[in-house]
MARTI-117611 format. One record per residue (C-alpha): residue number from 1; x, y, z. Coordinates in Angstrom, 1 decimal. Example, Ala and Ser with C-alpha at 12.3 -4.5 7.8 and 13.67 -1.06 7.14 Angstrom:
BEGIN
<rec><k>1</k><east>12.3</east><north>-4.5</north><up>7.8</up></rec>
<rec><k>2</k><east>13.7</east><north>-1.1</north><up>7.1</up></rec>
//
This chain:
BEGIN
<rec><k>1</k><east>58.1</east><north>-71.9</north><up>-185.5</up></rec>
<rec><k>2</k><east>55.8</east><north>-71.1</north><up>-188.0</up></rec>
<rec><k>3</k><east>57.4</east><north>-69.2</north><up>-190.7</up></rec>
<rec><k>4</k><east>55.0</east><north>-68.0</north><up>-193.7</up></rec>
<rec><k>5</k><east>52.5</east><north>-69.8</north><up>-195.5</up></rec>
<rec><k>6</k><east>52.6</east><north>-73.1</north><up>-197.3</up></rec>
<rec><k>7</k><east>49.2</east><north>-72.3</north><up>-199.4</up></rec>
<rec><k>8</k><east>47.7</east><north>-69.4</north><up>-199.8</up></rec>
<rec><k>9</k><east>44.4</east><north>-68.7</north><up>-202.1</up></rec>
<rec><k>10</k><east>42.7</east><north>-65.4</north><up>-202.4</up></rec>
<rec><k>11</k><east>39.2</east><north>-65.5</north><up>-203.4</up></rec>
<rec><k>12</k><east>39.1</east><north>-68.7</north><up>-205.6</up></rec>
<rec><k>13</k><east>36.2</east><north>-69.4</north><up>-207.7</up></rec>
<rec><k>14</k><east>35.0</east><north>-72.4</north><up>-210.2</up></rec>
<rec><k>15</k><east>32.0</east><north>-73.1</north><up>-211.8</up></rec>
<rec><k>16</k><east>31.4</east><north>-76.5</north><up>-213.3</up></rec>
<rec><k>17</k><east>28.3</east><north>-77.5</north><up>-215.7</up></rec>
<rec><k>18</k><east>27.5</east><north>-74.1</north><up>-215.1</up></rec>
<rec><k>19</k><east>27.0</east><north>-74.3</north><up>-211.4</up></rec>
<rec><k>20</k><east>29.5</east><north>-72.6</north><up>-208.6</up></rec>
<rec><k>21</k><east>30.8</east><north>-75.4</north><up>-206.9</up></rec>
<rec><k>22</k><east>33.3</east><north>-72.9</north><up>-205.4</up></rec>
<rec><k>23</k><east>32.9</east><north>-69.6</north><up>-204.2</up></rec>
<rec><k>24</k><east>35.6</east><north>-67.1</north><up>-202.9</up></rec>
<rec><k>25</k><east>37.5</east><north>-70.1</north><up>-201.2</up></rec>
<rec><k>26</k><east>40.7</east><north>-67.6</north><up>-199.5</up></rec>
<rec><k>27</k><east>42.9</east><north>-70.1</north><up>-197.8</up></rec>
<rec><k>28</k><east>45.9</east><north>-69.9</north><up>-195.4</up></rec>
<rec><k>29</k><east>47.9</east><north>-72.7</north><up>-194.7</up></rec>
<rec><k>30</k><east>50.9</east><north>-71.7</north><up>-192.6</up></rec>
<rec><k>31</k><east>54.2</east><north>-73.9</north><up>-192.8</up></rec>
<rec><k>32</k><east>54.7</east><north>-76.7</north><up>-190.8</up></rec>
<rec><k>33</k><east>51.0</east><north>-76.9</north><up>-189.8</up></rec>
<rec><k>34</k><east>48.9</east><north>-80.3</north><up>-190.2</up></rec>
<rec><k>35</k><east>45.5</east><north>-78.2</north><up>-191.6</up></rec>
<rec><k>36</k><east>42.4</east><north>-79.8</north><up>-191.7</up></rec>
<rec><k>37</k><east>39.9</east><north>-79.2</north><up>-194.5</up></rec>
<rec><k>38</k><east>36.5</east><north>-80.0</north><up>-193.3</up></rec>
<rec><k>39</k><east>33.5</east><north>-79.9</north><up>-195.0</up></rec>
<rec><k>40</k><east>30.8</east><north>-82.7</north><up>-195.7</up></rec>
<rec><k>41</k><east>30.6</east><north>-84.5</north><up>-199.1</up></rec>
<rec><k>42</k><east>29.9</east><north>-81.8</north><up>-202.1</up></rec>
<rec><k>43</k><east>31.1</east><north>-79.4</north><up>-200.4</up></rec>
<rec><k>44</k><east>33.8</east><north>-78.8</north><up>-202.8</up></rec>
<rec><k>45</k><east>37.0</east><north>-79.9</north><up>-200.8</up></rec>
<rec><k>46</k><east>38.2</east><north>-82.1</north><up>-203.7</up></rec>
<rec><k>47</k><east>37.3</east><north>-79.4</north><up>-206.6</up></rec>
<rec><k>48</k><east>39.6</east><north>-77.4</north><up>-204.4</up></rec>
<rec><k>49</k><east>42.7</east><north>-80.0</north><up>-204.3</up></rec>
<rec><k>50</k><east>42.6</east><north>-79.8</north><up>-208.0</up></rec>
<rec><k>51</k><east>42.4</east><north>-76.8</north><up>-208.6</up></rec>
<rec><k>52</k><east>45.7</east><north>-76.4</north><up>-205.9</up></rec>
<rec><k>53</k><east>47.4</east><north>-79.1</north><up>-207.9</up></rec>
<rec><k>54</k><east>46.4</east><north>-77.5</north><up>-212.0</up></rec>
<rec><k>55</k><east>44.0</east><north>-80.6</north><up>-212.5</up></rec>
<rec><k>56</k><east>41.6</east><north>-77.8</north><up>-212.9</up></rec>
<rec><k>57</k><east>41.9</east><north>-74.3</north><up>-213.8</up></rec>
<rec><k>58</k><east>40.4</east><north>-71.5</north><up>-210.9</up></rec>
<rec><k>59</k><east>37.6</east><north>-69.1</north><up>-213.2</up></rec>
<rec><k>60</k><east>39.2</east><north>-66.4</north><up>-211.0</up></rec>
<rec><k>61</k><east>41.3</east><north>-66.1</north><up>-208.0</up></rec>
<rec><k>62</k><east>45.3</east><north>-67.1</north><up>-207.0</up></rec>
<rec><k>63</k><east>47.0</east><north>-69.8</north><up>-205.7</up></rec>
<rec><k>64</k><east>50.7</east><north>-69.2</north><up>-203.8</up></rec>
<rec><k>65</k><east>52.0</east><north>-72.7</north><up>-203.0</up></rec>
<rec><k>66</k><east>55.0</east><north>-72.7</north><up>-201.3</up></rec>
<rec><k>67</k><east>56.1</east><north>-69.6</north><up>-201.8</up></rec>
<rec><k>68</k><east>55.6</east><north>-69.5</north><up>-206.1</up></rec>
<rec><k>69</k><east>52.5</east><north>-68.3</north><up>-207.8</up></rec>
<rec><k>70</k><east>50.5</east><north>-70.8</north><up>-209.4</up></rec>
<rec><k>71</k><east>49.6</east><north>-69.2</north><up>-212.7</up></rec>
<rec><k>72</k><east>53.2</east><north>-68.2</north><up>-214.0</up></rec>
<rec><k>73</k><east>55.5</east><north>-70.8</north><up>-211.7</up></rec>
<rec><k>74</k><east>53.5</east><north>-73.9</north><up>-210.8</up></rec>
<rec><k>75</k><east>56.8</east><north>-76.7</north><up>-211.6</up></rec>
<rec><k>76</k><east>58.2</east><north>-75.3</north><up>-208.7</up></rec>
<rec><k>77</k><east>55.8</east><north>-75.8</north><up>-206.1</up></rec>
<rec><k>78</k><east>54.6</east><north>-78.8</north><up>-207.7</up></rec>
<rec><k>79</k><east>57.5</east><north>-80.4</north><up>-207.3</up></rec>
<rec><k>80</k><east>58.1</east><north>-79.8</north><up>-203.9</up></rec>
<rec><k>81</k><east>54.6</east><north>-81.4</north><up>-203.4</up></rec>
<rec><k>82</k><east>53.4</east><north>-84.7</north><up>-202.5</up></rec>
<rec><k>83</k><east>49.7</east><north>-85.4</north><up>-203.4</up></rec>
<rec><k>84</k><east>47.1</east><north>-88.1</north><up>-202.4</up></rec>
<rec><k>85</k><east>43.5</east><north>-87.2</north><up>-203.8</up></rec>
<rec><k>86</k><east>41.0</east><north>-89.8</north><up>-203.5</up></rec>
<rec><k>87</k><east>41.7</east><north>-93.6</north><up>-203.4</up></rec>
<rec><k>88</k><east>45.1</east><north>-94.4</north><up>-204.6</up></rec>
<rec><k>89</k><east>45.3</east><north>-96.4</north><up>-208.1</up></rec>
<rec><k>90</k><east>47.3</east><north>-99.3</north><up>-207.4</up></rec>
<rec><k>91</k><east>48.9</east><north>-102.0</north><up>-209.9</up></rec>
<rec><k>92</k><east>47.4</east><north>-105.1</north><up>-208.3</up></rec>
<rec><k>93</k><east>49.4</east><north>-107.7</north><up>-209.3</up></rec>
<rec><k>94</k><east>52.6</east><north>-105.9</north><up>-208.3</up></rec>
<rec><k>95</k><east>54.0</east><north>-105.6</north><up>-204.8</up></rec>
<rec><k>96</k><east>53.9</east><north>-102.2</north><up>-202.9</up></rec>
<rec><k>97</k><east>57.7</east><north>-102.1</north><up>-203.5</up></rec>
<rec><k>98</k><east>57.0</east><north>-102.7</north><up>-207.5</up></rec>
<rec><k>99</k><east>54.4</east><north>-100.1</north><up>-207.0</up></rec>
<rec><k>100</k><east>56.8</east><north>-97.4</north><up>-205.6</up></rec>
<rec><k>101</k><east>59.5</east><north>-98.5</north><up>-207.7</up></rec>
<rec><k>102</k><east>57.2</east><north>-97.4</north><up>-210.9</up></rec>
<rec><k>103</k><east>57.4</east><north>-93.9</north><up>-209.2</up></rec>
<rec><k>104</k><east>60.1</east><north>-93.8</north><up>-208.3</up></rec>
<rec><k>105</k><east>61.7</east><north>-94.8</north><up>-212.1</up></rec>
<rec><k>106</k><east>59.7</east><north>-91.8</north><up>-213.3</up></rec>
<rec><k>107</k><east>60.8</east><north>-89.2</north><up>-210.9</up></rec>
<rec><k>108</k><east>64.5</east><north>-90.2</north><up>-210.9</up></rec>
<rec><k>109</k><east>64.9</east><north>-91.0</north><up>-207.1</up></rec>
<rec><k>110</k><east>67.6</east><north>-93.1</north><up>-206.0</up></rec>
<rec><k>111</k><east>66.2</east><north>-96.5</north><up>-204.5</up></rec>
<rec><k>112</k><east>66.5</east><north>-95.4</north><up>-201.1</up></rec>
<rec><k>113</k><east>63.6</east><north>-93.4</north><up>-201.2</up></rec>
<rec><k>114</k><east>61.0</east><north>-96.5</north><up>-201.2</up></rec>
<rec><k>115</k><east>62.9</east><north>-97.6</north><up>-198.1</up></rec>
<rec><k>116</k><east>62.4</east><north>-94.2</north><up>-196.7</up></rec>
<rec><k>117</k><east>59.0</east><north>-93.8</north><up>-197.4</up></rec>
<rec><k>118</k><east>57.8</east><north>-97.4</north><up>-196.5</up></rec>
<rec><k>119</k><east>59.6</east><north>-96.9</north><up>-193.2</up></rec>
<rec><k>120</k><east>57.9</east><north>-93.5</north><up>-192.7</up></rec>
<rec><k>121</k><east>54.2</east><north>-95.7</north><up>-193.6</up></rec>
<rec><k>122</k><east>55.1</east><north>-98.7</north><up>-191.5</up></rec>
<rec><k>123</k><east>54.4</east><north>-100.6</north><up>-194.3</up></rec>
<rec><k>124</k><east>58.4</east><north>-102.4</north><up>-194.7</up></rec>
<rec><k>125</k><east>57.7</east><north>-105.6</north><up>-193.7</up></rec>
<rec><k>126</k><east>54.5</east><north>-105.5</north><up>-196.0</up></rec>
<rec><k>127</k><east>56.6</east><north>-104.7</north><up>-199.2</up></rec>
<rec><k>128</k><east>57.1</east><north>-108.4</north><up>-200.6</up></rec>
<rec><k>129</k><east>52.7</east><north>-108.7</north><up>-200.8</up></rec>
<rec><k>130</k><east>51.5</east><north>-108.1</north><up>-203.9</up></rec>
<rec><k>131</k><east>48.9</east><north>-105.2</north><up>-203.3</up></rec>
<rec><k>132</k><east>45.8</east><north>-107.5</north><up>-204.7</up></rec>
<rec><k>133</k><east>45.7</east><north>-109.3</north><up>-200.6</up></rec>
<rec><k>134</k><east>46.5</east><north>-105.9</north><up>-199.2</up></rec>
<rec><k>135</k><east>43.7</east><north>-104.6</north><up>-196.9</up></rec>
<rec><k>136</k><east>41.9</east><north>-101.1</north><up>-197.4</up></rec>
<rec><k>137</k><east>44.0</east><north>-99.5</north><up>-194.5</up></rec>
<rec><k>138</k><east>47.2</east><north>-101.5</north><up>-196.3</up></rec>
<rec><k>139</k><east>46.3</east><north>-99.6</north><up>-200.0</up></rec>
<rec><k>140</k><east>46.2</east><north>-95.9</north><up>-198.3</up></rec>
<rec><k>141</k><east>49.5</east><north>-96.4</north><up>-197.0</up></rec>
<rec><k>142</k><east>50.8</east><north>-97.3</north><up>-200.1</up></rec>
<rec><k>143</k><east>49.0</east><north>-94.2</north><up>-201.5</up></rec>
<rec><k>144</k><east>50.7</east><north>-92.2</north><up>-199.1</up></rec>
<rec><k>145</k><east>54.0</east><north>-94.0</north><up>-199.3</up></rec>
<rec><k>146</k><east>54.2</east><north>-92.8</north><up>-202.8</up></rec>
<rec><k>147</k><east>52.9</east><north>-89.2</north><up>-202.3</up></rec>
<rec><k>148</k><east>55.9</east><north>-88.8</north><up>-199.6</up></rec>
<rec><k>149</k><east>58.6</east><north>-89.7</north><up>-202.3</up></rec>
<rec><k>150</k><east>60.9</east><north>-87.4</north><up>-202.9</up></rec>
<rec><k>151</k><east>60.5</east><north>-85.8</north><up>-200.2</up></rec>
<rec><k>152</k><east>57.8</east><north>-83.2</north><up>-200.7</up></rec>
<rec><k>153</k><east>57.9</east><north>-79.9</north><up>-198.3</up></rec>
<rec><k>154</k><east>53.9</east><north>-80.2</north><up>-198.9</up></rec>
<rec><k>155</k><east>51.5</east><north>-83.1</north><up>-198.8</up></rec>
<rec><k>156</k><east>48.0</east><north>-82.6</north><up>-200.0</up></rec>
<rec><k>157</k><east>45.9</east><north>-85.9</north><up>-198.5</up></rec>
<rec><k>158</k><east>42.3</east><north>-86.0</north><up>-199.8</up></rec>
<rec><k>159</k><east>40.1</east><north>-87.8</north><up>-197.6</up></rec>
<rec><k>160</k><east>43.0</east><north>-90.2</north><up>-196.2</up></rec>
<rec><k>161</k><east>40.8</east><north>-92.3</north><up>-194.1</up></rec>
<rec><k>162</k><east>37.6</east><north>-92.8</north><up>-196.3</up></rec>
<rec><k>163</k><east>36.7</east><north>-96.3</north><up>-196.1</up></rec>
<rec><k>164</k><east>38.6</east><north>-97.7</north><up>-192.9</up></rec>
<rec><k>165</k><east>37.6</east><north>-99.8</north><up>-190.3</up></rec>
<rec><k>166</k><east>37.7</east><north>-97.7</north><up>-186.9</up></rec>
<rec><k>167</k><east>41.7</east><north>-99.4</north><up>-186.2</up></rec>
<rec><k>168</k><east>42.4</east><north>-98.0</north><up>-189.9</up></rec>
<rec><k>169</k><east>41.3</east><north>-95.1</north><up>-188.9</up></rec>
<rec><k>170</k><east>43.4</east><north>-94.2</north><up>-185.8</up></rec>
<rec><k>171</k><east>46.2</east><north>-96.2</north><up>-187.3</up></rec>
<rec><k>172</k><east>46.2</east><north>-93.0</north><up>-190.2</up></rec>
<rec><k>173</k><east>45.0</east><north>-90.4</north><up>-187.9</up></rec>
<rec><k>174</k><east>48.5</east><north>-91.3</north><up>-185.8</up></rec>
<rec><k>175</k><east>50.6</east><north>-91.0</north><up>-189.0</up></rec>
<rec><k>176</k><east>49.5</east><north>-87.8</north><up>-190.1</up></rec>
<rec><k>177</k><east>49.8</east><north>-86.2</north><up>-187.2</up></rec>
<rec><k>178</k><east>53.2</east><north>-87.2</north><up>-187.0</up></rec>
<rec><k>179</k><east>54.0</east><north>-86.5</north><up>-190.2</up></rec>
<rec><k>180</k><east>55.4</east><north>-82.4</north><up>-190.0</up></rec>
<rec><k>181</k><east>58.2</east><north>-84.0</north><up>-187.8</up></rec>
<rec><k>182</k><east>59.4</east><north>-86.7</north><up>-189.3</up></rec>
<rec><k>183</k><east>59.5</east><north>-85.5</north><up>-192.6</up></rec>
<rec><k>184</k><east>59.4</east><north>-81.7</north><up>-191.9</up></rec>
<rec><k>185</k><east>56.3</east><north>-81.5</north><up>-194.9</up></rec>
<rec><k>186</k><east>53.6</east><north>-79.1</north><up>-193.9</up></rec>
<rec><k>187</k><east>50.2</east><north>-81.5</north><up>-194.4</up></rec>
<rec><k>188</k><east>47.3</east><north>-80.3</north><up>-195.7</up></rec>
<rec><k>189</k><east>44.3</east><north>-83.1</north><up>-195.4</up></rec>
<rec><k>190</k><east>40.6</east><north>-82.5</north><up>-196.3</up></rec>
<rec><k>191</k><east>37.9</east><north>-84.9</north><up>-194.3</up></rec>
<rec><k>192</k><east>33.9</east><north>-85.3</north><up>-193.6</up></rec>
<rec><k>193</k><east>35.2</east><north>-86.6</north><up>-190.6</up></rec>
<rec><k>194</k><east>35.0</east><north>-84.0</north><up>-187.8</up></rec>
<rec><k>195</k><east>36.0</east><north>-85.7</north><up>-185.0</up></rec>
<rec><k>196</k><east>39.0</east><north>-87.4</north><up>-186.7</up></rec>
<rec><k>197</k><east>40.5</east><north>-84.3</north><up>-187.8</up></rec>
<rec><k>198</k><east>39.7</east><north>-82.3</north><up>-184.5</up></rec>
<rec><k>199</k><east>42.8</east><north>-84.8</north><up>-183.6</up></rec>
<rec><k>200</k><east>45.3</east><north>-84.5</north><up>-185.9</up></rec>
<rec><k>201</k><east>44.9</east><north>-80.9</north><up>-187.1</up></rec>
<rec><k>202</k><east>46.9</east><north>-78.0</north><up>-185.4</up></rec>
<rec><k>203</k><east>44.6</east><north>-75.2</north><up>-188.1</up></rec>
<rec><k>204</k><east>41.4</east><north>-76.0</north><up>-189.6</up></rec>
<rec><k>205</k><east>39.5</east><north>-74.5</north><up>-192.4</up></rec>
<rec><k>206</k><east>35.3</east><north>-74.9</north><up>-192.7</up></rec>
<rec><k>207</k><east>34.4</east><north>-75.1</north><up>-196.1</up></rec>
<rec><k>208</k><east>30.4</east><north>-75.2</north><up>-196.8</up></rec>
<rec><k>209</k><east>28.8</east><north>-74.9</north><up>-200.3</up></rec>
<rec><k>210</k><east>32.1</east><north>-73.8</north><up>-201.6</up></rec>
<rec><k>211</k><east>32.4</east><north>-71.2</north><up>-199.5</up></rec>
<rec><k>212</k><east>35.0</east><north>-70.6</north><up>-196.6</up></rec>
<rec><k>213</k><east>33.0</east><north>-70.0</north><up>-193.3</up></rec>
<rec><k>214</k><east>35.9</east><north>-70.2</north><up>-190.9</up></rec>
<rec><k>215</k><east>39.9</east><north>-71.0</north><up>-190.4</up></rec>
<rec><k>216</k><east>42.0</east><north>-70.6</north><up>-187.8</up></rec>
<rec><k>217</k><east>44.4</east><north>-72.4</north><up>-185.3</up></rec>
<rec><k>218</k><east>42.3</east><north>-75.5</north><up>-183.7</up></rec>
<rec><k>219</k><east>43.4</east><north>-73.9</north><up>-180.1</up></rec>
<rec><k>220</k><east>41.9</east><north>-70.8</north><up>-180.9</up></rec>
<rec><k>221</k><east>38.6</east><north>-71.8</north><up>-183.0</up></rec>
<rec><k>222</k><east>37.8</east><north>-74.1</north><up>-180.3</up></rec>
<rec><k>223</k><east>38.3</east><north>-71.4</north><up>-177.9</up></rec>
<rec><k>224</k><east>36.3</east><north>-69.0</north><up>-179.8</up></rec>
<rec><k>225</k><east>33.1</east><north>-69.0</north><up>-178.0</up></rec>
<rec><k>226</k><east>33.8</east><north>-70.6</north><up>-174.4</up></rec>
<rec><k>227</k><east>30.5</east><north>-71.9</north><up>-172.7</up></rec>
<rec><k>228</k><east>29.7</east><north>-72.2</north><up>-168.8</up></rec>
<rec><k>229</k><east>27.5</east><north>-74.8</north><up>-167.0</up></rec>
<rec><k>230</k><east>26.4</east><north>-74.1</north><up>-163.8</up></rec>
<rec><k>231</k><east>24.4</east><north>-76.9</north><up>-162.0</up></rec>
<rec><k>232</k><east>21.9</east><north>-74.8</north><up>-159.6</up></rec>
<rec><k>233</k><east>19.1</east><north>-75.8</north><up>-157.2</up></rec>
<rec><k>234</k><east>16.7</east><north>-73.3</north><up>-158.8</up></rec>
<rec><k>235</k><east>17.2</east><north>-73.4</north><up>-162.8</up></rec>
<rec><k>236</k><east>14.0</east><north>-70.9</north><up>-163.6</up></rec>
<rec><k>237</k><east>15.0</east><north>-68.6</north><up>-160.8</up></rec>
<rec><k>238</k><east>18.5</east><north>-68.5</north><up>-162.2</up></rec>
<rec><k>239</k><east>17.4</east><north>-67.7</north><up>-165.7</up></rec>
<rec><k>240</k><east>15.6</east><north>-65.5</north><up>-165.1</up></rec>
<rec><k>241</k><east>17.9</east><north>-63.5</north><up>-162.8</up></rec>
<rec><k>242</k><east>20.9</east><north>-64.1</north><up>-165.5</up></rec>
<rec><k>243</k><east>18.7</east><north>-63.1</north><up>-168.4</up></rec>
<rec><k>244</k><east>17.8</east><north>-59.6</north><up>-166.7</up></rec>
<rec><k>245</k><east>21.7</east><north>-59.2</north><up>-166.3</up></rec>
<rec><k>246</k><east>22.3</east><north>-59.6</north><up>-170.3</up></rec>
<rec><k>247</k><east>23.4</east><north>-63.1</north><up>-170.1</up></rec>
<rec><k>248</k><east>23.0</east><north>-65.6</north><up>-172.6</up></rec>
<rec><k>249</k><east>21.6</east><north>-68.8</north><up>-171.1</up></rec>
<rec><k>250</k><east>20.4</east><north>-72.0</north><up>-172.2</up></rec>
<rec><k>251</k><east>18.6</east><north>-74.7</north><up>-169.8</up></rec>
<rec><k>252</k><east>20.8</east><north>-77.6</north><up>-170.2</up></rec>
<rec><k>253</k><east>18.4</east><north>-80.3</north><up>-168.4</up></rec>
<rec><k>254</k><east>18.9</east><north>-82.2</north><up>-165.1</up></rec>
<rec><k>255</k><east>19.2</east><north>-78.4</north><up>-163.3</up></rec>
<rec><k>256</k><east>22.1</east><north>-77.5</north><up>-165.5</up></rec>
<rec><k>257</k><east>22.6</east><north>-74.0</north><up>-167.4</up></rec>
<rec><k>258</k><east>24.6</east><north>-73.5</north><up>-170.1</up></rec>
<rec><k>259</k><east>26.3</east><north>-69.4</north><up>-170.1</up></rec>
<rec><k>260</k><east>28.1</east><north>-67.9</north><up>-172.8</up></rec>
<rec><k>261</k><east>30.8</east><north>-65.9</north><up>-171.7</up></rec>
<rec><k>262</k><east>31.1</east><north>-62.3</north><up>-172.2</up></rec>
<rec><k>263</k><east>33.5</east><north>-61.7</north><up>-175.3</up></rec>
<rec><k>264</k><east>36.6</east><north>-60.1</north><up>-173.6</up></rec>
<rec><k>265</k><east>35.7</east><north>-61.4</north><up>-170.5</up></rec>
<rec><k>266</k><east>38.3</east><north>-64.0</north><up>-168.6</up></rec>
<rec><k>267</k><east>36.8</east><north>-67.0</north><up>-168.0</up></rec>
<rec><k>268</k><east>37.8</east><north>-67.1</north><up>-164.5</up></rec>
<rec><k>269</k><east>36.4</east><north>-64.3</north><up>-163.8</up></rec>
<rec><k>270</k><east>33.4</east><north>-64.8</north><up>-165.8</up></rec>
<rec><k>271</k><east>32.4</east><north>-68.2</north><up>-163.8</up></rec>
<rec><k>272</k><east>33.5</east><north>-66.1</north><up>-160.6</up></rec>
<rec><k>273</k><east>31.2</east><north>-63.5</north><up>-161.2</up></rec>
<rec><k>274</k><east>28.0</east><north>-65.7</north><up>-162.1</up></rec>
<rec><k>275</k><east>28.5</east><north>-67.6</north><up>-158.6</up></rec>
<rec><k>276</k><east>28.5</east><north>-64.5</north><up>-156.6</up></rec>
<rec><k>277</k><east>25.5</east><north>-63.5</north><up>-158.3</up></rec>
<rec><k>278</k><east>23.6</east><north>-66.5</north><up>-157.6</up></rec>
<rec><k>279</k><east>24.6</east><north>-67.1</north><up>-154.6</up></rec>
<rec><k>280</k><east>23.6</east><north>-63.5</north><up>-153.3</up></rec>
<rec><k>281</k><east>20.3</east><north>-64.1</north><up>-154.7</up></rec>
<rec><k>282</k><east>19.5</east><north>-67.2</north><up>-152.9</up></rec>
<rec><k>283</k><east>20.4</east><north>-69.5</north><up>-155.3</up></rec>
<rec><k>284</k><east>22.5</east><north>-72.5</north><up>-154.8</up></rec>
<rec><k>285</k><east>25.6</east><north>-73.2</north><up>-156.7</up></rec>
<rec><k>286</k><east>26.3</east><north>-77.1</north><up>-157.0</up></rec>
<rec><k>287</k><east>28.7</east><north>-77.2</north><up>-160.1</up></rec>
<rec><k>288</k><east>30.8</east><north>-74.6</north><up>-162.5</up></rec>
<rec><k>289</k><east>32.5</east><north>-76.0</north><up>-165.7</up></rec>
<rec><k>290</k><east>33.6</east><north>-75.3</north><up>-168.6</up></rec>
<rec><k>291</k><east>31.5</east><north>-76.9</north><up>-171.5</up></rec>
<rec><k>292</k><east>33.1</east><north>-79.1</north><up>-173.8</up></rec>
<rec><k>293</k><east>33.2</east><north>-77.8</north><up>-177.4</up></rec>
<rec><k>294</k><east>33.8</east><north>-79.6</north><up>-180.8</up></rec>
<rec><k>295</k><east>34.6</east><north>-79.1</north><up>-184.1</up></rec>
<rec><k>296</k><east>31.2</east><north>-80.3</north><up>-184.9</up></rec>
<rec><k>297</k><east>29.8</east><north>-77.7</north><up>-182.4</up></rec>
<rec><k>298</k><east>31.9</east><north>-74.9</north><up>-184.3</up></rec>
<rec><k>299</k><east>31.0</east><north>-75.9</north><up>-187.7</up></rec>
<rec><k>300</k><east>27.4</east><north>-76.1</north><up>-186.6</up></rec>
<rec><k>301</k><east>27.8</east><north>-72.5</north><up>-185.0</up></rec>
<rec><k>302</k><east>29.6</east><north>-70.9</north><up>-188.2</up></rec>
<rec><k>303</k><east>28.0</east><north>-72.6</north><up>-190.8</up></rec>
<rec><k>304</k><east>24.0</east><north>-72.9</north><up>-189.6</up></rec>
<rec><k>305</k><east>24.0</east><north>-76.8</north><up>-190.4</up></rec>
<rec><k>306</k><east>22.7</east><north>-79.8</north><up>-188.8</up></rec>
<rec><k>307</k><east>26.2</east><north>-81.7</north><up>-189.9</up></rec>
<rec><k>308</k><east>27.4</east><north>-84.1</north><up>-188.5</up></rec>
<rec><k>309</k><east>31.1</east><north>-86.5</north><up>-187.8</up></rec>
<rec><k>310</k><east>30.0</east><north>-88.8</north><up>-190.2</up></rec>
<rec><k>311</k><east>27.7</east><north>-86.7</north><up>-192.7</up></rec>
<rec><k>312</k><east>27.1</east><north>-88.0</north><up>-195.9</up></rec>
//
């Protein structure tokens, strides 16, 4: 059950070269949630993961993470937090084992912990190859691998799958959304990627122009706006009678309408009330649905942008 929040920001704000990259960023990022930070490239996702982990100062604003305030106590969160912002740097000639080890020396882990963490990455029986004939997919594991040592209640996971082939891809989009069980970390993970995080995340935040636009629980975002399609002998008929009733209606093509349904309204209801009314009017009913909606579809909504899964 979710408990609190893992990272909360109120009304962050940065400026760099003189320009605000971001601009009253207010973040809530309850515990134990897989949160997805979306926003294309620019946006100012990765300004924000430093300024969450004191690579860069905020102008203005707070950051709680995990419970301490950032400005007078940030040891304490930041040591309870596992971090993976852009591609890892990796020692080439050394194994991933070698590569953990490193770390792990510097923290003052037992040696368990590579165990436990390449276990947790898949990546054990990979552990003897040097990291120079590792693959792309291969290297962000390692990344990760370190970033879970120690065994961080938080992991911050900047663009995780930037790079990968489409198996890389669901390979890391499976291990991330597993992640808040295994290891019991609340994972915070920013991405271009739409679609990809539409997958994973249980919360999502929309960040545009460094601004916030929208956050929520997935469920509930995606729910936010629900959308009927009626498939009717008589489209122009029906839109015009639906219209005159206050209905928002969009022709769909191939004698489909799309309805948005009344806010407050159940959608049963809502789909039960439009086929009475057509039907009464002549008008035949030949398919009710509810229309798919996507991330993509939200942030398109929320934001006024033409962005796409894969924008650059």
């Amino acid at each position: 059950m979710l408990m609190g929040f893992a990272i909360e920001t109120d009304d962050l704000r940065k400026e760099l070269g003189g320009r605000p990259v971001i601009r009253g960023c207010s973040l809530q990022v309850p515990e134990g949630s897989v949160y997805g930070f979306i926003g294309p490239n620019g946006a100012g996702k990765t300004t924000v993961m430093r300024l969450l982990l004191r690579v860069l100062k905020a102008d203005s604003g707070s950051i709680r993470m995990l419970g301490h305030d950032m400005n007078s106590d940030p040891r304490r969160a930041l040591a309870k937090t596992g971090a993976f912002v852009e591609s890892p740097a990796l020692y080439e000639h050394l194994t991933a084992r070698g590569n953990l080890d490193l770390t792990r020396r510097l923290l003052g882990l037992p040696e368990s912990e590579i165990d436990r963490v390449l276990d947790v990455t898949g990546m054990a029986r990979h552990a003897a190859r040097k990291v120079r004939d590792y693959s792309l997919g291969m290297r962000q594991r390692v990344g990760l691998a370190r970033a879970l040592l120690g065994k961080p209640e938080l992991l911050l996971l900047d663009e995780p799958t930037n790079g990968l082939d489409p198996e890389g891809i669901s390979e890391m989009r499976e291990l991330i959304r597993d992640l808040p069980d295994r290891i019991g970390a609340t994972v915070f993970v920013s991405s271009h990627l739409l679609s990809e995080v539409e997958q994973v995340a249980s919360h999502a935040g929309l960040l545009r122009e460094g601004q916030l636009v929208m956050q929520g629980r997935m469920q509930s975002l995606l729910a936010s706006e629900r959308t009927l399609v009626v498939g009717t002998d008589k489209p122009k008929e029906a839109i015009t009678l639906l219209t005159a009733a206050g209905h928002t209606v969009r022709f769909g093509g191939s004698h489909q309408l799309a309805i948005t349904c009344s806010r407050g309204s159940e959608f049963a209801d809502f789909a039960q009330r439009i086929n009475t009314s057509l039907v009464e009017s002549g008008i035949g009913v030949s398919e009710l649905r509810e229309e798919s909606r996507s991330l993509e579809d939200l942030y398109k909504t929320a934001a006024g942008t033409g962005l796409k899964g894969e924008a650059a």
